[in-house]
C-alpha positions in Angstrom: 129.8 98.5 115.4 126.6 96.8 116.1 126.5 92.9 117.9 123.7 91.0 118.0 122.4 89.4 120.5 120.2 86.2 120.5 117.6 85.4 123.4 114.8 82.8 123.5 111.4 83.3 123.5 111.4 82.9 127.3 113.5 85.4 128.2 111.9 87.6 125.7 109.0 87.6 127.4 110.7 88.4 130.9 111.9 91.0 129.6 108.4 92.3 128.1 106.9 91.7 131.5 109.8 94.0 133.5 110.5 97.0 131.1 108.6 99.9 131.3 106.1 101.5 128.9 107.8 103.6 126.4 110.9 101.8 127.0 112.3 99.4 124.3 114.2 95.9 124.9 117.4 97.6 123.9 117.0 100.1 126.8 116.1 97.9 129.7 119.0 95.7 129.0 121.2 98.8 128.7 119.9 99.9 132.0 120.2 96.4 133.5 123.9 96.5 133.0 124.3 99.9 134.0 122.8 99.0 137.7 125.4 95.8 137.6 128.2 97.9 136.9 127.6 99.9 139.2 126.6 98.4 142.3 128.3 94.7 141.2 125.0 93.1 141.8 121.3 92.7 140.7 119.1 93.9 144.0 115.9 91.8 144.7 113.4 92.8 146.5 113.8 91.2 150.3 117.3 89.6 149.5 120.1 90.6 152.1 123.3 88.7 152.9 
């Protein structure tokens, strides 16, 4: 089964600006919920708790 999935224009270009060459939308998102699942959180650069 294949969803779609509808973003804006705005986080389209996030997106763009992030992924890496070669690498399509699809892939980065894939990967972005990959790293969530398996570490719970998004890691940013200089964040701690």
């Amino acid at each position: 089964m294949i969803n779609t999935l509808e973003i804006d224009d705005d986080l389209m270009d996030r997106i763009e600006s992030h992924r890496d060459e070669g690498q399509s939308p699809e892939e980065f998102v894939a990967e972005l919920v990959a790293m969530y699942e398996t570490e719970g959180t998004f890691l940013q650069e200089g964040y701690s708790e």
